[in-house]
FIBALUM-613019 format. One record per residue: x, y, z of N, C-alpha, C in turn; residue in one letter. Coordinates in steps of 0.02 Angstrom, whole numbers, padded with zeros to 5 digits, always signed. Example, Ala and Ser with C-alpha at 12.3 -4.5 7.8 and 13.67 -1.06 7.14 Angstrom:
<pts>
+00660-00284+00390+00615-00225+00390+00660-00165+00390A;+00642-00112+00354+00684-00053+00357+00645+00002+00394S;
</pts>
This chain:
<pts>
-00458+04381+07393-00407+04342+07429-00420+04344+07504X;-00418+04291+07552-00439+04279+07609-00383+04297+07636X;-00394+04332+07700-00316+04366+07735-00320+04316+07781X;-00265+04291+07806-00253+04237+07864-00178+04255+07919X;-00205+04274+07984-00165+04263+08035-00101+04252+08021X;-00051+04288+08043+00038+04254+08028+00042+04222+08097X;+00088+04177+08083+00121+04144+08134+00202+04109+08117X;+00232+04106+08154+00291+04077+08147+00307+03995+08175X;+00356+03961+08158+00405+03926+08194+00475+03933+08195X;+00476+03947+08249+00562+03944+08267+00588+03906+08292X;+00654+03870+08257+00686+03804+08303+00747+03868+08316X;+00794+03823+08352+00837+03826+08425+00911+03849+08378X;+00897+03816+08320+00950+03802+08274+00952+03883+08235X;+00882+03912+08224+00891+03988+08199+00852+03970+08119X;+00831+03924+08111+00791+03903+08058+00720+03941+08093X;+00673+03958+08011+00624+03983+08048+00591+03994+07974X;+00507+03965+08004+00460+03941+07943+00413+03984+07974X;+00379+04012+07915+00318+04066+07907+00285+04028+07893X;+00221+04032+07914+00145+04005+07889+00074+04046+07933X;+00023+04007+07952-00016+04029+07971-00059+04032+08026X;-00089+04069+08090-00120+04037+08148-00173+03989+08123X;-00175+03943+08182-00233+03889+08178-00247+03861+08262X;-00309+03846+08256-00314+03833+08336-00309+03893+08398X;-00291+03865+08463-00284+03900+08498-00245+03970+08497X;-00273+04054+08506-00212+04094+08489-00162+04088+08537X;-00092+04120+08538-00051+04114+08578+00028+04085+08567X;+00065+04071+08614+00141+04052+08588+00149+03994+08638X;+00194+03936+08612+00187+03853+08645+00265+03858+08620X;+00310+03822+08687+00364+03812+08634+00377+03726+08678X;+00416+03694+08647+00426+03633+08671+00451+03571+08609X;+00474+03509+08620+00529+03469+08590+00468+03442+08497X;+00528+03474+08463+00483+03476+08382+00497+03399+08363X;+00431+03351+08347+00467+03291+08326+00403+03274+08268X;+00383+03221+08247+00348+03226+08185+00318+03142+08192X;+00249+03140+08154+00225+03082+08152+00199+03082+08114X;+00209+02989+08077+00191+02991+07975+00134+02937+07977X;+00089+02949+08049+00020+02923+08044-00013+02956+07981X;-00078+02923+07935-00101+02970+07899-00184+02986+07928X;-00203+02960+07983-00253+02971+08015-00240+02970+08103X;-00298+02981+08131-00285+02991+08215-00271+03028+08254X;-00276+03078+08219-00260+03157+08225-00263+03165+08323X;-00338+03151+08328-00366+03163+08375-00326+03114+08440X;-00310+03063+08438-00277+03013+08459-00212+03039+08472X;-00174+03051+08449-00107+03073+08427-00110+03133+08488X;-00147+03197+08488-00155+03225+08511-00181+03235+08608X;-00203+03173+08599-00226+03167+08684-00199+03108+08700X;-00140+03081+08671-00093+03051+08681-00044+03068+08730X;-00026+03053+08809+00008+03067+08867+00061+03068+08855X;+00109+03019+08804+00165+03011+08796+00192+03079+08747X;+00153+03114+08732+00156+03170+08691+00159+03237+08734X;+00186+03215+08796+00184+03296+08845+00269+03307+08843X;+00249+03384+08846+00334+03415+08811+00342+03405+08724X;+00308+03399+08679+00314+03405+08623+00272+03441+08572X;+00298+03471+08533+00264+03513+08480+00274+03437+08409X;+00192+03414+08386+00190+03370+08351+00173+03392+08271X;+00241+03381+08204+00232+03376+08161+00179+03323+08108X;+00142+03344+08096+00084+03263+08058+00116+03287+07975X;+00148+03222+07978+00165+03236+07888+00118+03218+07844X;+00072+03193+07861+00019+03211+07796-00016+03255+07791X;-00032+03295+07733-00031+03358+07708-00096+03378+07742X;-00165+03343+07748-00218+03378+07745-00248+03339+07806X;-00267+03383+07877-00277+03349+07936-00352+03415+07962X;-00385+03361+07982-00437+03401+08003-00509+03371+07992X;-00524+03358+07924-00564+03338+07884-00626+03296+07925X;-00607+03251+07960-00667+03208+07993-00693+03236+08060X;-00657+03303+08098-00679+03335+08149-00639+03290+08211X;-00693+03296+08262-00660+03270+08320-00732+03242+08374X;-00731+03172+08405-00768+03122+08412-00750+03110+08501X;-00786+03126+08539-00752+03099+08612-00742+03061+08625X;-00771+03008+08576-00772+02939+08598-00684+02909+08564X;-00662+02963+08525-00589+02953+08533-00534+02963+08548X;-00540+03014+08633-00493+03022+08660-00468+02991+08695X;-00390+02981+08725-00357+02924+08733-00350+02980+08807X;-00366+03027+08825-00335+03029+08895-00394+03091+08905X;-00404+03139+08963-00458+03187+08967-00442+03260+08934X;-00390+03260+08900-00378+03309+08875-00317+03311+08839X;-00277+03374+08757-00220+03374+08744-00149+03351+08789X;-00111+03308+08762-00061+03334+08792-00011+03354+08765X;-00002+03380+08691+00040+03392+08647+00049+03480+08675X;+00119+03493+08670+00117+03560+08649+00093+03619+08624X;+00080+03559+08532+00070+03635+08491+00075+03563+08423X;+00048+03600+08388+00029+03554+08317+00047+03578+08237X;+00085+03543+08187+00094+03594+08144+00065+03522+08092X;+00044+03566+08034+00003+03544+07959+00036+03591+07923X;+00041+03541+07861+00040+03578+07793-00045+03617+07801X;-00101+03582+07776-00153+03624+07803-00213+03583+07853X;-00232+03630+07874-00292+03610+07924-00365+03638+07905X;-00392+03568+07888-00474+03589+07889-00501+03621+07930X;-00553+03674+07899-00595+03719+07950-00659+03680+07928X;-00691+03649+07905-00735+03608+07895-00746+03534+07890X;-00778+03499+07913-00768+03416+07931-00824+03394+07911X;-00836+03316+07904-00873+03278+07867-00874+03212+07917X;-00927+03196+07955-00903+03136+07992-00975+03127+08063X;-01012+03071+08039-01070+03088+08062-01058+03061+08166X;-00996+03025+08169-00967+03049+08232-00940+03088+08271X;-00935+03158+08237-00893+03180+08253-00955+03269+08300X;-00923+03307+08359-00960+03343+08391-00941+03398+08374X;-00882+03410+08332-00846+03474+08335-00793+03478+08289X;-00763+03536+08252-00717+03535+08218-00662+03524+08262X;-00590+03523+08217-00538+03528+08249-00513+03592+08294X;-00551+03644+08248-00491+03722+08278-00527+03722+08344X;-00609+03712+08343-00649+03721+08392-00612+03676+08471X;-00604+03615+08450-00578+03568+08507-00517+03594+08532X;-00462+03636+08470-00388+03678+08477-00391+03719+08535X;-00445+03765+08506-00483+03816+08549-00499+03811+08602X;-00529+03767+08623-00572+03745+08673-00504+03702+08744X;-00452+03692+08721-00399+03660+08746-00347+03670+08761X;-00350+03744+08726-00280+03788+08718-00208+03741+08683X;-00214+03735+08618-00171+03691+08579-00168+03738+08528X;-00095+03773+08522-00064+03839+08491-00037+03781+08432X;-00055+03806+08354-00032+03776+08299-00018+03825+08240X;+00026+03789+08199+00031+03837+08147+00012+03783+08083X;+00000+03810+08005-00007+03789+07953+00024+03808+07900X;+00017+03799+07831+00031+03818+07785+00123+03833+07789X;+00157+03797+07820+00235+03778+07807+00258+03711+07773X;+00308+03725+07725+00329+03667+07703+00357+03602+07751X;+00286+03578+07794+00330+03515+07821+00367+03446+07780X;+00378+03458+07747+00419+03407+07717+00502+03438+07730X;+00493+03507+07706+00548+03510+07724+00583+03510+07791X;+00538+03528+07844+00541+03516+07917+00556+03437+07929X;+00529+03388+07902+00532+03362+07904+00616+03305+07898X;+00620+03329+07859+00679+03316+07812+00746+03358+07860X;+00734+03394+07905+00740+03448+07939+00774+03384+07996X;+00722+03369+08036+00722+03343+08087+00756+03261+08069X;+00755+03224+08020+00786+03160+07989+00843+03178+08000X;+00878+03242+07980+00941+03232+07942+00980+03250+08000X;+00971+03303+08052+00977+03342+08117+00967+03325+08173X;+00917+03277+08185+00890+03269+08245+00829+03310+08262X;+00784+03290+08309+00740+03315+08341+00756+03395+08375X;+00746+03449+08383+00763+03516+08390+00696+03541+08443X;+00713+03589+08480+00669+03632+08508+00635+03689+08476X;+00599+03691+08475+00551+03752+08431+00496+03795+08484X;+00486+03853+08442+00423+03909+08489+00369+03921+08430X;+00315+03895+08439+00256+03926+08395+00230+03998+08414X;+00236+04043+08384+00192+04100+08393+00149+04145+08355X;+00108+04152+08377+00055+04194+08315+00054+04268+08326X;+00052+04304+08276+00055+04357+08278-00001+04408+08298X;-00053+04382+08306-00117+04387+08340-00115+04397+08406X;-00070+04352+08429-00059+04351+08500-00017+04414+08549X;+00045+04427+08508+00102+04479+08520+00071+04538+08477X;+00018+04571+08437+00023+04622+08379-00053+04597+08365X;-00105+04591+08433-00180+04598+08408-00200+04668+08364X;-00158+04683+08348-00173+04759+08304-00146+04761+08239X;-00117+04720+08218-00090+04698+08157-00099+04627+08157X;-00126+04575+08147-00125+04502+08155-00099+04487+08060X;-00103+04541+08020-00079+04492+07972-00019+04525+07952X;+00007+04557+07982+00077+04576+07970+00129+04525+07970X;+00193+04528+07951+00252+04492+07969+00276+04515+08033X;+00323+04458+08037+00363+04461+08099+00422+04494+08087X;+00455+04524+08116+00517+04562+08115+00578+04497+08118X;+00629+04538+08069+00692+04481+08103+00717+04459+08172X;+00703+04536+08202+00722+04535+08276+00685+04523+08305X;+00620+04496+08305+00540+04453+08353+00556+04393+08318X;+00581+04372+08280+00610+04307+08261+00673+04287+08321X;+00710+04306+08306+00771+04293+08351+00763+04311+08415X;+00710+04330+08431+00674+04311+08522+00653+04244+08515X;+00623+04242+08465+00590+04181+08474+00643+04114+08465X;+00691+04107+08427+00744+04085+08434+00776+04077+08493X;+00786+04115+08524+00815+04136+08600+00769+04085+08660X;+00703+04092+08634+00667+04056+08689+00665+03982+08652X;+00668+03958+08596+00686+03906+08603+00742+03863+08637X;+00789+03905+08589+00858+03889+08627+00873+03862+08698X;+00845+03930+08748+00824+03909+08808+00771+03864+08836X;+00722+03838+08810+00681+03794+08836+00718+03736+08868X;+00690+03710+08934+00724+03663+08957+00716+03581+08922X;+00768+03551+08894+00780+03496+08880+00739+03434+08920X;+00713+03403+08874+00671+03337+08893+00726+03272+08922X;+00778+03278+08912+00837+03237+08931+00847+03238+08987X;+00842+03181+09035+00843+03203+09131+00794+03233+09154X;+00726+03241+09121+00683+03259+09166+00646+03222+09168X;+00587+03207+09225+00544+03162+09243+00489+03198+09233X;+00444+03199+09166+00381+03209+09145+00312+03177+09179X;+00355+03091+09189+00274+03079+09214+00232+03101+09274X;+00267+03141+09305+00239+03169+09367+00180+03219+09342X;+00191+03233+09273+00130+03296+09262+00070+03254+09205X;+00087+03190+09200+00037+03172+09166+00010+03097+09226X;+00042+03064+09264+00011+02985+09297-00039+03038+09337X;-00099+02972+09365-00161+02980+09398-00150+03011+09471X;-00176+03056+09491-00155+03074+09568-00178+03020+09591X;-00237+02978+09592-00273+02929+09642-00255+02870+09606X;-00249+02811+09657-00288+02723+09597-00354+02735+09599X;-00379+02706+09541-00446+02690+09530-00465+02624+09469X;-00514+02600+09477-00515+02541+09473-00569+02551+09397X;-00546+02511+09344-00592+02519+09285-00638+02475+09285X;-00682+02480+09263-00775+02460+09271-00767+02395+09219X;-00769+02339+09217-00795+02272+09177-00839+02225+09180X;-00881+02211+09150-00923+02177+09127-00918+02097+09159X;-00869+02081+09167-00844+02011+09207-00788+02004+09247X;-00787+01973+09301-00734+01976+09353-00692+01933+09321X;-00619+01945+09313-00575+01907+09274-00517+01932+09321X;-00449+01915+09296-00397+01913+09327-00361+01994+09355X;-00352+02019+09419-00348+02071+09447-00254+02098+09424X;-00264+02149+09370-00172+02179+09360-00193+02247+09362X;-00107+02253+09405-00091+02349+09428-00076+02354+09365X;-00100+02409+09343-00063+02453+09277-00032+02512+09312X;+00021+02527+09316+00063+02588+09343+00035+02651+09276X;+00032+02692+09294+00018+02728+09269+00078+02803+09252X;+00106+02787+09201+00167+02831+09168+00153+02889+09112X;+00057+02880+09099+00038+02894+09053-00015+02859+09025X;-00045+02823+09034-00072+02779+09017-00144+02807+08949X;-00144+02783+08908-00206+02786+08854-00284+02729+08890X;-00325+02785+08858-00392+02748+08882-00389+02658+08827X;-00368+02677+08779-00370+02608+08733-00327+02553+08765X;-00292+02590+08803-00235+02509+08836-00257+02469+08898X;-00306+02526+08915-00338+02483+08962-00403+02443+08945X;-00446+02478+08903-00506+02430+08876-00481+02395+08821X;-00427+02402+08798-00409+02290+08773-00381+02253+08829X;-00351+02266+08880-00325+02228+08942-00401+02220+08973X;-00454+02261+08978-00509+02243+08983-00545+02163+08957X;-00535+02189+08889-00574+02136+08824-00537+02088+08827X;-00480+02045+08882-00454+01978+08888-00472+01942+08948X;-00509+02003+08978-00524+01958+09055-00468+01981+09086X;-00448+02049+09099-00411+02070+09151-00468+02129+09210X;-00429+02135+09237-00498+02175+09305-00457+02233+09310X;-00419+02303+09278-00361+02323+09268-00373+02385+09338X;-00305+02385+09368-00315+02432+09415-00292+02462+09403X;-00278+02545+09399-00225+02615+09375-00198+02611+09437X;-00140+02624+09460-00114+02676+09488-00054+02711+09486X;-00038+02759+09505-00003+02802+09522+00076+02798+09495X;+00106+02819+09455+00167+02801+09450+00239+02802+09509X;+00213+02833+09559+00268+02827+09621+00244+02783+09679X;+00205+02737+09655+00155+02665+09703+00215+02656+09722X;+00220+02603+09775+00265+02566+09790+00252+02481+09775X;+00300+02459+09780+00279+02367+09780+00255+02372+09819X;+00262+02373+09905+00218+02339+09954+00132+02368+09917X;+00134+02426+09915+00047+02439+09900+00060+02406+09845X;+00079+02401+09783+00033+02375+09701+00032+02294+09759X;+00084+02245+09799+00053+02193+09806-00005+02187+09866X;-00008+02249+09899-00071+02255+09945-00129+02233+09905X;-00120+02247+09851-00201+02252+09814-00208+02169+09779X;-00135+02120+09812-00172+02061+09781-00191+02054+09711X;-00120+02057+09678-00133+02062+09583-00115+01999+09571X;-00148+01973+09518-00118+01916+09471-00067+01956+09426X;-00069+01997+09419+00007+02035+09360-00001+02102+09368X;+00047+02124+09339+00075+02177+09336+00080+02212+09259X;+00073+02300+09238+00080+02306+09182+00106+02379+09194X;+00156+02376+09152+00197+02462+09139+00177+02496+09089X;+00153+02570+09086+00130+02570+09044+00177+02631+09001X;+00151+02645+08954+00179+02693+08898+00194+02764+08931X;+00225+02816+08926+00253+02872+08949+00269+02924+08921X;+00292+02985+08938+00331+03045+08902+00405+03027+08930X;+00435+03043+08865+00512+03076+08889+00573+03042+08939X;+00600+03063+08942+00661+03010+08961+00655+02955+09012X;+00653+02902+09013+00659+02845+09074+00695+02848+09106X;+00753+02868+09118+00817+02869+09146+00803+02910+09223X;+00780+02964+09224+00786+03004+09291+00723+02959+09317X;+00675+02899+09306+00636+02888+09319+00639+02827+09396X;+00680+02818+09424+00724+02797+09473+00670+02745+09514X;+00638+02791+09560+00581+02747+09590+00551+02698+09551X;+00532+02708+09476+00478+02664+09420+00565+02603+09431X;+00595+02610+09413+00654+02551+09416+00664+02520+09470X;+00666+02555+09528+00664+02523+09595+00601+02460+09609X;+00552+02482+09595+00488+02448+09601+00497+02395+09528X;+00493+02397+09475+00497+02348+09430+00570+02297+09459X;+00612+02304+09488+00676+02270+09492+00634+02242+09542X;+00588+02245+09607+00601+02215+09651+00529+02177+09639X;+00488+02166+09591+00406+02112+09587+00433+02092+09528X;+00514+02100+09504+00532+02055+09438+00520+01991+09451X;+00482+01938+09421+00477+01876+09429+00431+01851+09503X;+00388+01910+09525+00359+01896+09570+00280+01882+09544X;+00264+01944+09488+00223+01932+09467+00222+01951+09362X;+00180+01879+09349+00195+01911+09258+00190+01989+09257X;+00215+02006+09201+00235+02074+09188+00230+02101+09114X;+00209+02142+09094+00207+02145+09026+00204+02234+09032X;+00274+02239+08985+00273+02337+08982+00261+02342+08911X;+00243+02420+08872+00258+02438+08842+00289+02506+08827X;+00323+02528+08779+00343+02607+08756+00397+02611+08824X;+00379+02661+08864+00416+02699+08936+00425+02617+08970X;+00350+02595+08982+00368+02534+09033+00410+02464+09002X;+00449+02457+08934+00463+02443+08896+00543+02458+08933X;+00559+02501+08934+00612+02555+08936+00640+02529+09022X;+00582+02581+09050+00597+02553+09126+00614+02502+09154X;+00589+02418+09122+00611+02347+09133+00669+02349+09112X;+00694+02376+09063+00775+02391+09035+00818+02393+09113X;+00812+02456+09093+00849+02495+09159+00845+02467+09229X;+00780+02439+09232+00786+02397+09313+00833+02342+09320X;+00835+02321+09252+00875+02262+09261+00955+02278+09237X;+00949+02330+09256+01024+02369+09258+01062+02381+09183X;+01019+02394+09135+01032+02415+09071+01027+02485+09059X;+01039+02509+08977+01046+02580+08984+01004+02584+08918X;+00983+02658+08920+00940+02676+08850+00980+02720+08832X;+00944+02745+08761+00984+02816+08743+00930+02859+08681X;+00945+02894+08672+00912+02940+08648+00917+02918+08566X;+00879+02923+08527+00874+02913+08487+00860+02987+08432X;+00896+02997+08354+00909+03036+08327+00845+03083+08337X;+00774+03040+08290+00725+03062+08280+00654+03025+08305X;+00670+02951+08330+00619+02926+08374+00586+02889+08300X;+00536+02862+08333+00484+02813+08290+00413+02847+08316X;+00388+02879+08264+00321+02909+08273+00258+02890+08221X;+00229+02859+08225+00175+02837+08181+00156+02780+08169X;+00114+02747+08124+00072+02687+08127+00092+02655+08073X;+00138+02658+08037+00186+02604+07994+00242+02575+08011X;+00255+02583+08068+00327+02549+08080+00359+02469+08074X;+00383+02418+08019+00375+02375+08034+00430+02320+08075X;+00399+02290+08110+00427+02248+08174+00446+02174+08144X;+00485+02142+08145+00496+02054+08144+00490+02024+08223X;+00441+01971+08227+00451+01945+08288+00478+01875+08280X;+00546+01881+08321+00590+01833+08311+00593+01778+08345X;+00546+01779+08383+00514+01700+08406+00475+01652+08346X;+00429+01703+08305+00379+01669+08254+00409+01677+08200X;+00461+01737+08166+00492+01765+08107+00429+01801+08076X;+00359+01796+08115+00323+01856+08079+00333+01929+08095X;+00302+01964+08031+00310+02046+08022+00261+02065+08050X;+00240+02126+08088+00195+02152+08114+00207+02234+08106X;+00156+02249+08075+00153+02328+08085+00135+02361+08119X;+00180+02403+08158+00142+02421+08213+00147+02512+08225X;+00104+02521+08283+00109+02594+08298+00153+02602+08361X;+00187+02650+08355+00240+02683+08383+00235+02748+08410X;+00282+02779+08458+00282+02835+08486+00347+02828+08543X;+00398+02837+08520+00436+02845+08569+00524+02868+08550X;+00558+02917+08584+00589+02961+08567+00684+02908+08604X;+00646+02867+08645+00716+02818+08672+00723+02754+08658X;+00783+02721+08672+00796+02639+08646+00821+02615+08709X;+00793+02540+08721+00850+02506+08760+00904+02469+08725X;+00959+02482+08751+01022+02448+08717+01027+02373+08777X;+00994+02315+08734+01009+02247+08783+01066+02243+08768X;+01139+02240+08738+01180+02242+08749+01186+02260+08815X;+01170+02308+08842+01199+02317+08912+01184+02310+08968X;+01128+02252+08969+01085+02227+09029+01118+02164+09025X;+01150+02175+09100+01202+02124+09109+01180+02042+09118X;+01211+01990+09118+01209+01922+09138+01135+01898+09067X;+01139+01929+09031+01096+01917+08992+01014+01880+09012X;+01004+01935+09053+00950+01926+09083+00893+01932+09028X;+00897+01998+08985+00841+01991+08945+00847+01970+08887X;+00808+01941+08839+00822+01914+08771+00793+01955+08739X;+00790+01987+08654+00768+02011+08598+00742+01954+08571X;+00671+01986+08582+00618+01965+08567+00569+01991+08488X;+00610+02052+08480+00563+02101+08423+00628+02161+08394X;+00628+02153+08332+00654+02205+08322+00632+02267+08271X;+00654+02320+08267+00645+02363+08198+00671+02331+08136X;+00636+02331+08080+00666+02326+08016+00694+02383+07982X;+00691+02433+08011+00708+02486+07984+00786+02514+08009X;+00788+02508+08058+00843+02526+08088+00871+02485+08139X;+00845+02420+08162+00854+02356+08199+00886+02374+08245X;+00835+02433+08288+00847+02449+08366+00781+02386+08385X;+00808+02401+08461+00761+02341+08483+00691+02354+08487X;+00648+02314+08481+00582+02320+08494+00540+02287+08555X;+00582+02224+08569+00534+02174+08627+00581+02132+08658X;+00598+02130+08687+00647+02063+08729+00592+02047+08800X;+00608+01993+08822+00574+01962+08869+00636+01932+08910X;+00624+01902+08964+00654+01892+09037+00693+01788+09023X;+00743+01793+09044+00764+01715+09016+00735+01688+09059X;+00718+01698+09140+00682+01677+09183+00614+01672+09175X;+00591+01736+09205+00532+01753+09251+00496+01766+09175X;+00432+01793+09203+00370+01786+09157+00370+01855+09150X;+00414+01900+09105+00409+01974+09102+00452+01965+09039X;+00399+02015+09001+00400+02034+08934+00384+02099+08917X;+00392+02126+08855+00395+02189+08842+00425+02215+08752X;+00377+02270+08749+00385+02289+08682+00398+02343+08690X;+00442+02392+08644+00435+02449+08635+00369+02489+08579X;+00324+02484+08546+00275+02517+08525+00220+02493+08557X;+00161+02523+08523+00093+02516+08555+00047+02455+08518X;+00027+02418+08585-00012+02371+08528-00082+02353+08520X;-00105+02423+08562-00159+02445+08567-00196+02458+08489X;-00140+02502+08471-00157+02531+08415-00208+02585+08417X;-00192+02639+08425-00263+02683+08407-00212+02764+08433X;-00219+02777+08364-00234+02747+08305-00191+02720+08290X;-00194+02647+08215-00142+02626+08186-00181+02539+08184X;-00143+02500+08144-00149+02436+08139-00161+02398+08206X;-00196+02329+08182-00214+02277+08264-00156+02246+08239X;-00091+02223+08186-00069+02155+08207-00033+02157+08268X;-00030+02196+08327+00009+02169+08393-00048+02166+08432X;-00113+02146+08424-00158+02145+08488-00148+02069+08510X;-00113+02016+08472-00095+01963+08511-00063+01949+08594X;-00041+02025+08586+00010+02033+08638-00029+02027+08721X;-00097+02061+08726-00148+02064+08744-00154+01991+08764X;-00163+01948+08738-00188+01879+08737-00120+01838+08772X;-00065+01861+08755+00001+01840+08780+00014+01843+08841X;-00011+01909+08851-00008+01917+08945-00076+01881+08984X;-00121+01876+08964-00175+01837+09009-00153+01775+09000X;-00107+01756+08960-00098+01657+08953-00052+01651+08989X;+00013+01708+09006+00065+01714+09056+00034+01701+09127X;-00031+01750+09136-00049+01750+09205-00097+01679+09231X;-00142+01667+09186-00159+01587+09183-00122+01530+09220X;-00043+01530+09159+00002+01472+09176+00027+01489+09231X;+00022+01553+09252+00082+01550+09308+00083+01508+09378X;+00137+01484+09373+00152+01456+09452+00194+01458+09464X;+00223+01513+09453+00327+01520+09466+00361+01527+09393X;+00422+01553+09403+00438+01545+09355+00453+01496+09292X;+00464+01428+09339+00476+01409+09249+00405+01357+09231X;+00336+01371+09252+00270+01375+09208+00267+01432+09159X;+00304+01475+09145+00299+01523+09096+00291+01507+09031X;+00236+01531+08984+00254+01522+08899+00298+01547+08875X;+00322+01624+08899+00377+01662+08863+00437+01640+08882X;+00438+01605+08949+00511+01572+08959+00518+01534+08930X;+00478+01491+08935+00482+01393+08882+00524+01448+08805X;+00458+01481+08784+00482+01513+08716+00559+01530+08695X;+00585+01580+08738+00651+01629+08722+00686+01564+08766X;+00674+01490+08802+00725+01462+08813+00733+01416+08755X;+00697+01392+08705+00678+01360+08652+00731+01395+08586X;+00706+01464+08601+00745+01520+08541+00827+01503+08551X;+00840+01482+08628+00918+01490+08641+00933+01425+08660X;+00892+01374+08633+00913+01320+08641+00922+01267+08692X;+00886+01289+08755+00907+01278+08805+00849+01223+08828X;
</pts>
């Protein structure tokens, strides 16, 4: 019988699952939420919008194909801490440079295994999203690593969940946007857009690439005068961690190049066009995490499956003078997904339509914003205006 490392999880709540170390040794605590991707491991993981969270993968067996550089979405983890039913220590995958624990290791990404996530799962559906502390017993008791944990090293660990500071009102993207702008490398000079940077994935920028955009990063506390110093044909918000709301400046700046220049957000920058235009979000039970989620777009009445990641909603109900229209919704729970501007040439989805990992049917969206920036000559040359004024009859 193979002896294996103890480790725990403790949520906030006093629930607390035994299983096994994996990855990085050590203790991670931060917001427990879950994603029912069944591939992308690696993706998922160097995913920006994933800072402040310990990520559940509900499918059982993760590891298997290793880990590939050519599919990281940012220069490094930004997840917490990672939990599996189990995790391969051996991989199969003639792309791939390295196992998983090795890349864990190599990154400091504290995980545990061998717990019933389903029932965690089921956990977090029924409850809400909870704070949790991973710790291995390796880490606290290098002299016993396969011992148990005591009731009372449990209920520390409880304690420090409990206490961890809440993702609600805080402004994350300051520890994940670019300190500098810098300008991404293309193959053809095509149309020049700021991407603000909230988080941004390497995949969202090489398909804004692959339409003939010239994409510039910067900084999530830019100001308008600089993003229009730089002379853009558009503008793009991009995806984020954690609450939009304390995000004040990102609203200031989207409220004031509304309708100055096309615009296209997604996820956080999705969120933020909300709120600039004086709407409100809210927290959502358990969020939308993974690459099945399906969408109706209610301009065309087609379904689109798409990938997701995001823990807040805008409520257009409360963006006054009915400035924005619903454009996309969930079928699942028919929170919003996409509304666009009755005016100006600014649109926006809440998931990713990058995809990666997860399905292409939203890479149209891609193609939507270069035909915005094309037509533009003010606002009403817009396609998405003609469109959502068509939808409302007007």
């Amino acid at each position: 019988m193979i002896r294996k490392e103890r480790a725990i999880l403790a949520l906030e709540d006093g629930t607390v699952y035994r299983g096994y170390a994996f990855g990085h040794r050590g203790e991670t605590v931060g917001e427990v939420v879950f994603n029912t991707s069944m591939t992308g491991y690696q993706e998922i993981m160097t995913d920006p919008s994933y800072n402040g969270q310990i990520v559940t993968i509900t499918y059982p067996h993760v590891g298997n194909y290793g880990v590939a550089i050519y599919d990281m979405e940012s220069n490094k983890p930004y997840v917490r801490g990672f939990i599996s039913r189990e995790f391969s220590g051996e991989y199969s995958n003639h792309r791939a440079q390295q196992s998983l624990e090795s890349f864990m290791q190599q990154y400091g990404v504290v995980s545990i295994q061998g717990i019933d996530t389903r029932a965690l799962v089921r956990r977090l559906r029924t409850g809400g999203v909870v704070k949790g502390v991973i710790a291995h017993r390796s880490y606290t008791h290098p002299e016993d690593p396969y011992g148990e944990f005591t009731p009372a090293e449990e209920a520390v660990y409880v304690g420090r969940a409990r206490d961890h500071q809440d993702i609600d009102g805080h402004d994350m993207t300051k520890e994940v946007t670019t300190p500098l702008p810098y300008a991404f490398p293309t193959l053809r000079h095509g149309k020049r857009v700021v991407l603000m940077d909230f988080g941004i994935k390497h995949t969202i920028i090489e398909r804004l690439s692959e339409v003939g955009i010239e994409p510039i990063v910067v900084p999530a506390h830019t100001t308008p005068a600089q993003i229009m110093a730089l002379q853009p044909h558009g503008l793009f918000l991009s995806n984020g961690p954690g609450d939009p709301a304390p995000l004040e400046y990102a609203h200031k700046t989207a409220w004031e190049l509304m309708g100055l220049l096309p615009t296209f957000g997604i996820c956080l920058g999705h969120q933020i066009l909300g709120l600039a235009a004086g709407g409100k979000t809210f927290k959502m039970k358990f969020g939308h995490r993974g690459g099945n989620q399906p969408v109706k777009n209610l301009l065309t009445g087609n379904v689109e499956i798409t990938s997701q990641n995001h823990g807040y909603a805008v409520d257009i109900e409360s963006i006054p003078d009915g400035a924005f229209v619903a454009t996309h919704v969930n079928l699942n729970d028919g929170t919003l997904e996409g509304m666009a501007h009755s005016r100006y040439p600014v649109f926006s989805v809440q998931y990713h339509p990058e995809a990666s990992p997860g399905p292409h049917d939203s890479r149209y969206l891609f193609d939507r914003f270069i035909e915005e920036i094309d037509a533009f000559d003010g606002a009403d040359g817009s396609p998405v205006v003609k469109a959502v004024a068509g939808r409302l009859g007007v």
